[in-house]
MDTraj code that builds the backbone (N, CA, C; nanometers):
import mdtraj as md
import numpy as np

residues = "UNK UNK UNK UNK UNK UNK UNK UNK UNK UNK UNK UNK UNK UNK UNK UNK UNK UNK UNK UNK UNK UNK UNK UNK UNK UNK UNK UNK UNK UNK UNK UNK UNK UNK UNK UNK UNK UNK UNK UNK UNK UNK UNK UNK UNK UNK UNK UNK UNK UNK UNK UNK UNK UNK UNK UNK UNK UNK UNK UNK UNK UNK UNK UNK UNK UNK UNK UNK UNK UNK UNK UNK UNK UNK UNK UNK UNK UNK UNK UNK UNK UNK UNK UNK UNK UNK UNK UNK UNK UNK UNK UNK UNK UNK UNK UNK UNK UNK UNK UNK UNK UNK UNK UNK UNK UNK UNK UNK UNK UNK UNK UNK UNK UNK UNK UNK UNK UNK UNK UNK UNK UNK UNK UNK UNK UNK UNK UNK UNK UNK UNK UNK UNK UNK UNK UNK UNK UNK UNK UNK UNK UNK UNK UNK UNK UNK UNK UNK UNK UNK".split()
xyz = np.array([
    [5.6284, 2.4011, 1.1031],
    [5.5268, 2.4369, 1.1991],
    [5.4042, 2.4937, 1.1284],
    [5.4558, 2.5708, 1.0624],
    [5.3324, 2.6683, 0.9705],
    [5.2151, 2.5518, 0.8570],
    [5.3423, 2.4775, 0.8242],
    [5.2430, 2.3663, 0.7375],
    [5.1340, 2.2558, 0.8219],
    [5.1940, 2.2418, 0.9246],
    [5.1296, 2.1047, 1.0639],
    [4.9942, 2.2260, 1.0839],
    [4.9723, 2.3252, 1.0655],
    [4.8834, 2.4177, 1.1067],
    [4.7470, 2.3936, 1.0428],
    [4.7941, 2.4399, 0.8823],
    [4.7322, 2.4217, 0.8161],
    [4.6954, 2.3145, 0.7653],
    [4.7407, 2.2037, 0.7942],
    [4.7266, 2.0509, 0.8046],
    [4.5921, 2.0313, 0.8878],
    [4.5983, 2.0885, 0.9838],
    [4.5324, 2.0451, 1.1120],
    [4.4228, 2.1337, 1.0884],
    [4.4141, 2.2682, 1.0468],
    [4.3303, 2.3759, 0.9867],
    [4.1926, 2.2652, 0.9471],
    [4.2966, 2.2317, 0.7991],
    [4.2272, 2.1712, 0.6553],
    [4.1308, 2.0409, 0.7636],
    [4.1632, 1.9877, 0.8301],
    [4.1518, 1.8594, 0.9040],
    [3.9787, 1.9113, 0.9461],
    [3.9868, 1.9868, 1.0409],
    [3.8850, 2.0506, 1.1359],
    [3.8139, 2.0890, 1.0547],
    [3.8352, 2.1437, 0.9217],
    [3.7307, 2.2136, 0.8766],
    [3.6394, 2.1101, 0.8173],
    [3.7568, 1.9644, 0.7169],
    [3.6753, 1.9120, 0.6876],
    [3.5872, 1.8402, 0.7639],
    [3.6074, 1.7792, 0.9297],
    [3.5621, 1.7496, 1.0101],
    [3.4321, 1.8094, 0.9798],
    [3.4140, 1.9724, 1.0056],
    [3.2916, 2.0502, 1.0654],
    [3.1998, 2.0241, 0.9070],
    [3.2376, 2.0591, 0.7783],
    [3.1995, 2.0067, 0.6715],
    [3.1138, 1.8617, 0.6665],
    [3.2065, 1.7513, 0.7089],
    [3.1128, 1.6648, 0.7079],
    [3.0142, 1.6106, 0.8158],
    [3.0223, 1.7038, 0.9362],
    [2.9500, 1.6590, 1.0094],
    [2.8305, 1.7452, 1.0025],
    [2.8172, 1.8401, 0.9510],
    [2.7063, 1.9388, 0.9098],
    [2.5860, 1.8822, 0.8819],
    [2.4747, 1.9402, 0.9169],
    [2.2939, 1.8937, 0.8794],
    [2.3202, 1.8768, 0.7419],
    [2.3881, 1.9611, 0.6454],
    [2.3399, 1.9809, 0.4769],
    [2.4085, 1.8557, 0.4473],
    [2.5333, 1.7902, 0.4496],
    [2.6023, 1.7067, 0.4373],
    [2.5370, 1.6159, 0.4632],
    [2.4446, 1.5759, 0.6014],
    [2.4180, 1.4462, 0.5789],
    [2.2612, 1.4451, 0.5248],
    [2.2430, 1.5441, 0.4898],
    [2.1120, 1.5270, 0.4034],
    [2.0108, 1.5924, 0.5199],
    [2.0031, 1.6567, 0.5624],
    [1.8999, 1.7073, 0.6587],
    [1.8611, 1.8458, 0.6110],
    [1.7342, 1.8918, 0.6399],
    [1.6900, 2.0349, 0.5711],
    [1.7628, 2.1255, 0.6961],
    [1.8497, 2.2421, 0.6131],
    [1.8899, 2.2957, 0.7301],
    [1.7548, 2.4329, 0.7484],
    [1.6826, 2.4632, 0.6807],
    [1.6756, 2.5905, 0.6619],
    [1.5052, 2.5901, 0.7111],
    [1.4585, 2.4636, 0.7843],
    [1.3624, 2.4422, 0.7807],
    [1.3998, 2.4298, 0.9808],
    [1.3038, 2.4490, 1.0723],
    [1.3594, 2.4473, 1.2172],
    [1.2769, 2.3204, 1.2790],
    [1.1499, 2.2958, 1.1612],
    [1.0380, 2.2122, 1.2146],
    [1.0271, 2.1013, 1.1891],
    [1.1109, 2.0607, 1.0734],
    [1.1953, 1.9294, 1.0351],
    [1.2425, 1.8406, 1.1237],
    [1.2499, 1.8656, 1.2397],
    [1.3201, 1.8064, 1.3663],
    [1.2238, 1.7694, 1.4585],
    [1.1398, 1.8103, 1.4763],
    [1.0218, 1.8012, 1.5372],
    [0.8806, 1.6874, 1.4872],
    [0.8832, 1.6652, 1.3358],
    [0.7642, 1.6007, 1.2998],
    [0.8075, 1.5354, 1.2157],
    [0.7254, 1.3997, 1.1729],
    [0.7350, 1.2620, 1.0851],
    [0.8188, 1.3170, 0.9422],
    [0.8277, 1.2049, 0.8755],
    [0.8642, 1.2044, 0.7177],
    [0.7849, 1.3204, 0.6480],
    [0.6457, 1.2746, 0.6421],
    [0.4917, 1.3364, 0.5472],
    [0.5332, 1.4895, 0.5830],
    [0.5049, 1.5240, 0.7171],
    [0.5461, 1.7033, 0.7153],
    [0.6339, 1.7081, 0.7172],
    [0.8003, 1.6753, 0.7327],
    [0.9167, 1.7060, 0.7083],
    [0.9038, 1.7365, 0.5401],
    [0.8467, 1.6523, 0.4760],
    [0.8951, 1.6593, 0.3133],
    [0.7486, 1.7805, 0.2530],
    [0.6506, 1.7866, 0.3423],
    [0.5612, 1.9171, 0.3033],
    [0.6243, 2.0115, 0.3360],
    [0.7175, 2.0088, 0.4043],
    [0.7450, 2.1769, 0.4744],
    [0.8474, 2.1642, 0.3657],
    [0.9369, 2.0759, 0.2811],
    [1.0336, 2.0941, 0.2135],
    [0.9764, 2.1367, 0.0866],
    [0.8705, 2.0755, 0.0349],
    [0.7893, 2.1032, -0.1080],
    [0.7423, 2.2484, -0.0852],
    [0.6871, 2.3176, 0.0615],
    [0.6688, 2.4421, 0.0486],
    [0.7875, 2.5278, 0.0774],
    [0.9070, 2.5171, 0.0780],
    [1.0280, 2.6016, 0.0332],
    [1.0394, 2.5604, -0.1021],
    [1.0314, 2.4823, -0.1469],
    [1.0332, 2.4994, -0.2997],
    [0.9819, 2.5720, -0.3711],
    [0.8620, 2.5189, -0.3299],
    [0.7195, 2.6580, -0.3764],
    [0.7923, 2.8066, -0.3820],
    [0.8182, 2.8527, -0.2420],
    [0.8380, 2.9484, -0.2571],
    [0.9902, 2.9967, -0.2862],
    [1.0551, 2.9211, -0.3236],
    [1.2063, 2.9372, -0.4043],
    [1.2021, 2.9209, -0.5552],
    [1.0525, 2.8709, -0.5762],
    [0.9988, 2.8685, -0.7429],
    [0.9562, 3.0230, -0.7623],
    [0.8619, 3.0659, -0.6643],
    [0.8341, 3.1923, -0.6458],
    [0.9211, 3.2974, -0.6550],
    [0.9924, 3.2947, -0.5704],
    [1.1407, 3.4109, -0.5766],
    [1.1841, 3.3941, -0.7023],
    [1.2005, 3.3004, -0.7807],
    [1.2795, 3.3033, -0.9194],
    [1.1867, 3.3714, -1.0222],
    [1.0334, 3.3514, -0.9866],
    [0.9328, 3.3758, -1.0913],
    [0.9380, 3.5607, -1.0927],
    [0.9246, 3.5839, -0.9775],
    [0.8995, 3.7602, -0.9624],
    [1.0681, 3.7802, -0.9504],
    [1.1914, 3.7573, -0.9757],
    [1.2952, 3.7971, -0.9985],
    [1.3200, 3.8035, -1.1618],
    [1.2752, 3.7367, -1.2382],
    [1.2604, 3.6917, -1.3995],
    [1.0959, 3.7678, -1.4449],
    [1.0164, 3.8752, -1.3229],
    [0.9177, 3.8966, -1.4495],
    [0.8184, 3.8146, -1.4776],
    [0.8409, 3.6563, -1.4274],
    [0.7531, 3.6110, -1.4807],
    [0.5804, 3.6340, -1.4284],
    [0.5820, 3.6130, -1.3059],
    [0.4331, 3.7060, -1.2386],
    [0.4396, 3.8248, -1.1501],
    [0.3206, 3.8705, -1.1381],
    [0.3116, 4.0314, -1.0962],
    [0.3341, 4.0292, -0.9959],
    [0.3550, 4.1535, -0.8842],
    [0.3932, 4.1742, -0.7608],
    [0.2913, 4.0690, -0.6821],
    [0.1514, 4.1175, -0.7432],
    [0.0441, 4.1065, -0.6745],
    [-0.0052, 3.9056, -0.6458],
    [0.0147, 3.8741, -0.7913],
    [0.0451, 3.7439, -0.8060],
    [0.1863, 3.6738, -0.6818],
    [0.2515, 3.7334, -0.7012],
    [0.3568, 3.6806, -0.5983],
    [0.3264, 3.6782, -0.4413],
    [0.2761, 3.7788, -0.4005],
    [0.2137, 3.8223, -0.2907],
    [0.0781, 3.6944, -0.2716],
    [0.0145, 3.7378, -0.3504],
    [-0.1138, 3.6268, -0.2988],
    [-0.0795, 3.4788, -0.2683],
    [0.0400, 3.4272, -0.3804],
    [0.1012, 3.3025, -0.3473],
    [0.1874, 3.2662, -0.2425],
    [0.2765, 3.3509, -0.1924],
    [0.3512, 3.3565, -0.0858],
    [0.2183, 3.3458, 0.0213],
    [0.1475, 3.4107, 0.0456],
    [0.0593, 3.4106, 0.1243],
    [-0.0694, 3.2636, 0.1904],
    [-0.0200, 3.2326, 0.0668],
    [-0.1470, 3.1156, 0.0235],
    [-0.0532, 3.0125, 0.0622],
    [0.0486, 2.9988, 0.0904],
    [0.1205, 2.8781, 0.1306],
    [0.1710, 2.9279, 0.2482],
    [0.1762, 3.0549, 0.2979],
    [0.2452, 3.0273, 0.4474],
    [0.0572, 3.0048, 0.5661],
    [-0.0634, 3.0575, 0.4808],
    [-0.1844, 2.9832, 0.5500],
    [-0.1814, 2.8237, 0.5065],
    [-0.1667, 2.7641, 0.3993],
    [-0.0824, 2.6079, 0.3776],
    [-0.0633, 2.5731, 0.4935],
    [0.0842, 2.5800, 0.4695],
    [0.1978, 2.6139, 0.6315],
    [0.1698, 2.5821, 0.7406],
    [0.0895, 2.6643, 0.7743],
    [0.0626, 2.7255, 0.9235],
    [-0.0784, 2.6502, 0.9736],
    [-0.1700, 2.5925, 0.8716],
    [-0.2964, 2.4890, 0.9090],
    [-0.2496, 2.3706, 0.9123],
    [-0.1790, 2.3488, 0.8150],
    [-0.0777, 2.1910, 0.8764],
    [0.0024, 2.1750, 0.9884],
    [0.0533, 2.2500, 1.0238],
    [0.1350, 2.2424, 1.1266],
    [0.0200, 2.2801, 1.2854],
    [-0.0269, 2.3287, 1.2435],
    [-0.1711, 2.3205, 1.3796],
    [-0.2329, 2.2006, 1.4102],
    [-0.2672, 2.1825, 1.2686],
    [-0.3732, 2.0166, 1.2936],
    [-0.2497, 1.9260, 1.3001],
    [-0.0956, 1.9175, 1.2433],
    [-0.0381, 1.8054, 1.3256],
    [-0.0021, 1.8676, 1.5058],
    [0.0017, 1.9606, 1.5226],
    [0.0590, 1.9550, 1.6877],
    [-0.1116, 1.9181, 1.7338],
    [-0.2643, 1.9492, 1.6928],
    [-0.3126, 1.9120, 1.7745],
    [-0.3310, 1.7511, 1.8046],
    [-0.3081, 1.7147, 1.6709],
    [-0.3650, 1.5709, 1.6398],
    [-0.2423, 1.4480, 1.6960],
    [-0.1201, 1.5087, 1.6978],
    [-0.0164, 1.4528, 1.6899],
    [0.0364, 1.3484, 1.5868],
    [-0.0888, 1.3480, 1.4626],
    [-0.0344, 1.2693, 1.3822],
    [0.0907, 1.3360, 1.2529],
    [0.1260, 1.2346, 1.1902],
    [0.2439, 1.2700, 1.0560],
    [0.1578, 1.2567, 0.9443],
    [0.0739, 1.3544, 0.9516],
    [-0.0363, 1.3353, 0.8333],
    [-0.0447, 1.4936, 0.7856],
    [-0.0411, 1.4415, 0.6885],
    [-0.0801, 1.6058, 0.5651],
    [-0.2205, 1.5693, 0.4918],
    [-0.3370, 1.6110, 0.5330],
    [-0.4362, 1.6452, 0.4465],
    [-0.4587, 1.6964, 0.3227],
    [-0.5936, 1.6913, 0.2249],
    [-0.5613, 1.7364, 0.1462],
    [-0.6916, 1.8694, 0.1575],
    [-0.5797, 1.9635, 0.1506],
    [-0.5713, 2.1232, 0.1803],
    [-0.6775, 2.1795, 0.0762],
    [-0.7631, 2.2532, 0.0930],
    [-0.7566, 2.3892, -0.0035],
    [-0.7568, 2.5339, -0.0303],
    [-0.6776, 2.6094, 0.0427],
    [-0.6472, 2.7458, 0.0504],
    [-0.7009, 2.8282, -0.0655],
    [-0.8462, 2.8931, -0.0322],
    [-0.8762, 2.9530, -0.1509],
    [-0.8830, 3.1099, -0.1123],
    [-0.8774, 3.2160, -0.1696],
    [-0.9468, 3.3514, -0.1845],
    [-1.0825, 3.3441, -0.2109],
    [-1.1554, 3.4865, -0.1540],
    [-1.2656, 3.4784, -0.1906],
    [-1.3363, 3.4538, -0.3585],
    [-1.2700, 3.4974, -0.4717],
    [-1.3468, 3.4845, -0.5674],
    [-1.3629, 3.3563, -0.6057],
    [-1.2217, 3.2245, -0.5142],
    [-1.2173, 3.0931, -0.6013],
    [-1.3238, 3.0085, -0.4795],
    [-1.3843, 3.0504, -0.4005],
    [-1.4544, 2.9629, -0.3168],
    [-1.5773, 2.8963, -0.3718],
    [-1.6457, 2.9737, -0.4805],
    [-1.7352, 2.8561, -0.5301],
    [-1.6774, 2.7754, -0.6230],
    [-1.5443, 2.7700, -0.6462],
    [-1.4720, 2.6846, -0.7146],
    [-1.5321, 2.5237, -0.6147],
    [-1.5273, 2.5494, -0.4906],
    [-1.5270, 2.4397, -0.4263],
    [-1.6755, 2.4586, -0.3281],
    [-1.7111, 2.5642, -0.3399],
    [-1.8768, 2.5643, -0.2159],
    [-1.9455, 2.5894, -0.3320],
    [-2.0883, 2.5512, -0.3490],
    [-2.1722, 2.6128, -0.4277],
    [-2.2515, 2.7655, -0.3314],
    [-2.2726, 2.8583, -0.4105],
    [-2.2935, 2.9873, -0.3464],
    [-2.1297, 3.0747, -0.3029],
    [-2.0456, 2.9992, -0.3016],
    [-1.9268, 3.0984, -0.2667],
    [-1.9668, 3.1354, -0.1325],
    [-1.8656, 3.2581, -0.1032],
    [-1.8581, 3.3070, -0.0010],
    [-1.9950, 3.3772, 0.0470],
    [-2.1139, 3.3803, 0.0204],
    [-2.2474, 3.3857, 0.0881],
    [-2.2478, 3.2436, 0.1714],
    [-2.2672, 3.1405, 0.0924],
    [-2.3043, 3.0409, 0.1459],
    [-2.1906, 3.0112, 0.3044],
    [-2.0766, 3.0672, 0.2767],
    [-2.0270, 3.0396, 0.4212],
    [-2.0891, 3.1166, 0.5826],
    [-2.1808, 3.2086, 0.5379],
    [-2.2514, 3.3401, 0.6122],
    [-2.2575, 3.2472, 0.7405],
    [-2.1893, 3.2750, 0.8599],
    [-2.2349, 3.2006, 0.9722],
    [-2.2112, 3.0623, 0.9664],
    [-2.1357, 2.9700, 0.9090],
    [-2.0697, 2.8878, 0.9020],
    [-1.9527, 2.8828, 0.9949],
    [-1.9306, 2.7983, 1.0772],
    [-1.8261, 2.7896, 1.1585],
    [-1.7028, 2.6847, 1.1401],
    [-1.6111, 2.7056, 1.1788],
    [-1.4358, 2.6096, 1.1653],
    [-1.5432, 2.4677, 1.2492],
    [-1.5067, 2.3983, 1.1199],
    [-1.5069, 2.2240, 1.1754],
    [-1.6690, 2.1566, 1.0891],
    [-1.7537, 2.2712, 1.0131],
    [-1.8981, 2.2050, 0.9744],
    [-1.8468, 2.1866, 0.8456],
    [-1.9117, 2.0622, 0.8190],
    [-1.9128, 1.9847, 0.7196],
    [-1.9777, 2.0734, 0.5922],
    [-1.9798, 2.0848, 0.4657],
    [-2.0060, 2.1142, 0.4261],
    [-1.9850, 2.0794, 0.2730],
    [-2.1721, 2.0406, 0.2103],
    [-2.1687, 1.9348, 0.1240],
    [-2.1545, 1.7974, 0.1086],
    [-2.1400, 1.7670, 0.2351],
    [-2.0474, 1.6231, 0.2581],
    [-1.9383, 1.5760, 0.2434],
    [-1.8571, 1.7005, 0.1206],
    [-1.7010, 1.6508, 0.1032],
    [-1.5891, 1.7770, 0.1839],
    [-1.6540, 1.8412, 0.2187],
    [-1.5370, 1.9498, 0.2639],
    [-1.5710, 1.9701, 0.4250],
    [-1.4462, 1.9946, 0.4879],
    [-1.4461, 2.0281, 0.6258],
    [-1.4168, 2.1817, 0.6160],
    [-1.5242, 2.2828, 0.6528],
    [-1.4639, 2.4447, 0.6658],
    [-1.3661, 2.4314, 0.7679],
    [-1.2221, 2.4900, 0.7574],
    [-1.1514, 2.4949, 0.8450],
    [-1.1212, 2.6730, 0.9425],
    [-1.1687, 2.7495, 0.8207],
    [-1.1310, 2.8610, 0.9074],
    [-1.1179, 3.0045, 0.7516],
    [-1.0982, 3.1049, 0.8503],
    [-1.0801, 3.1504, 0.7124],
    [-0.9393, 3.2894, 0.7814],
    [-0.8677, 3.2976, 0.7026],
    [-0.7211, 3.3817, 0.7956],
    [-0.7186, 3.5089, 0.7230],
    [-0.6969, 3.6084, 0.7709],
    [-0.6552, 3.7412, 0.7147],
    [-0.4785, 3.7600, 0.6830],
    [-0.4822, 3.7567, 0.5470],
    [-0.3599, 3.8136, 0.5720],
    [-0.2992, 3.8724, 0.4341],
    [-0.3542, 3.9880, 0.4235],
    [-0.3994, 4.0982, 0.3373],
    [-0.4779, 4.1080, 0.2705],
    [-0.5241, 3.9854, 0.2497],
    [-0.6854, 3.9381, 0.1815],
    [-0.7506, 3.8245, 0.2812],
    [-0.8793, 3.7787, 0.2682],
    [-0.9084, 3.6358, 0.3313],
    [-0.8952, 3.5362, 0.2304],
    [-0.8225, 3.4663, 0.2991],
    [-0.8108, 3.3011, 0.2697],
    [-0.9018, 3.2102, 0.3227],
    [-0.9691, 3.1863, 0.2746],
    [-1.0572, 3.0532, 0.3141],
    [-0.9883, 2.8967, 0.3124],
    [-0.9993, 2.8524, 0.4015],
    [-0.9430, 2.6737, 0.4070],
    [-1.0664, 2.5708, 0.4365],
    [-1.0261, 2.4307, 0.3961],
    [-1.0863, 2.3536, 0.3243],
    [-1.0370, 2.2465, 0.3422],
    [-1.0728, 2.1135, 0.4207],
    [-1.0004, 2.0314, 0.3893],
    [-1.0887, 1.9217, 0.3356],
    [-1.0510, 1.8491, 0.1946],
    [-1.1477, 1.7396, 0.1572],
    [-1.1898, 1.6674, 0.2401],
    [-1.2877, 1.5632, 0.2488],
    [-1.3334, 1.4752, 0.2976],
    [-1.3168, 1.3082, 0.2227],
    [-1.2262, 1.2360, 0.2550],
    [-1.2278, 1.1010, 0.2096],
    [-1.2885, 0.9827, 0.2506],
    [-1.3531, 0.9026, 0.2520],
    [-1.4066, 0.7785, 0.2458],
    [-1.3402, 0.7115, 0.3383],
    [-1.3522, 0.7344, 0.4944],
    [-1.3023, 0.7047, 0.6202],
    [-1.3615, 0.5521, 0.6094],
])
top = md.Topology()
chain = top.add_chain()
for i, resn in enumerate(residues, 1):
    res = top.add_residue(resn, chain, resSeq=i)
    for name in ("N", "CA", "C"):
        top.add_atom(name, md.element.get_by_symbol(name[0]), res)
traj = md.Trajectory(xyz[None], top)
């Protein structure tokens, strides 16, 4: 009796084992994966990587609190502008992003953060960049999305 148990135990479990999200290859740890195309299913997977590269980097020393912080940060505004412009747009499209802080913005505007003075989410700017917005979240992040040859 005791063995038919554990027979039947072993049975169910492997049942629940292989019928599991991780088993058949599905992101479990992601909730939004279920909801949107291939393109953001596998961005939202590249940004847990990111930040599971991250956790290993500030667990090993390798960058500063502060460094860790700004990056964690810089990908959950990533994150969180992709996943806006796909629910408004309804497309399975990932743009190409640029989440900057204030000192790296004339990396990509000439004048930096003056030149955005009264600039609003959606003006073109330069001809290759769309201002998208700019988010607080312990510093400002400025976003950016290129402009390609429509």
């Amino acid at each position: 009796m005791r063995s038919r148990i554990c027979v039947i135990l072993f049975i169910l479990i492997g049942a629940a084992i292989i019928c599991s999200p991780a088993a058949r290859g599905q992101a479990v740890h992601s909730n939004h994966s279920d909801h949107f195309g291939p393109e953001i299913t596998a961005f939202l997977e590249l940004m847990h990587q990111e930040e599971v590269e991250l956790d290993f980097q500030i667990l090993h020393d390798e960058i500063s609190r502060k460094e860790y912080v700004r990056s964690r940060s810089r990908i959950a505004v990533l994150r969180q502008t992709v996943l806006s412009m796909a629910r408004e747009t309804g497309e399975d499209r990932v743009p190409e992003l640029h989440v900057v802080v204030g000192a790296e913005v004339d990396q990509i505007v000439d004048g930096g953060t003056r030149a955005l003075k009264g600039v609003k989410p959606g003006t073109i700017i330069e001809g290759k960049w769309r201002y998208l917005g700019t988010v607080i979240r312990g510093e400002a992040f400025y976003t950016f999305e290129r402009l390609t040859g429509k």
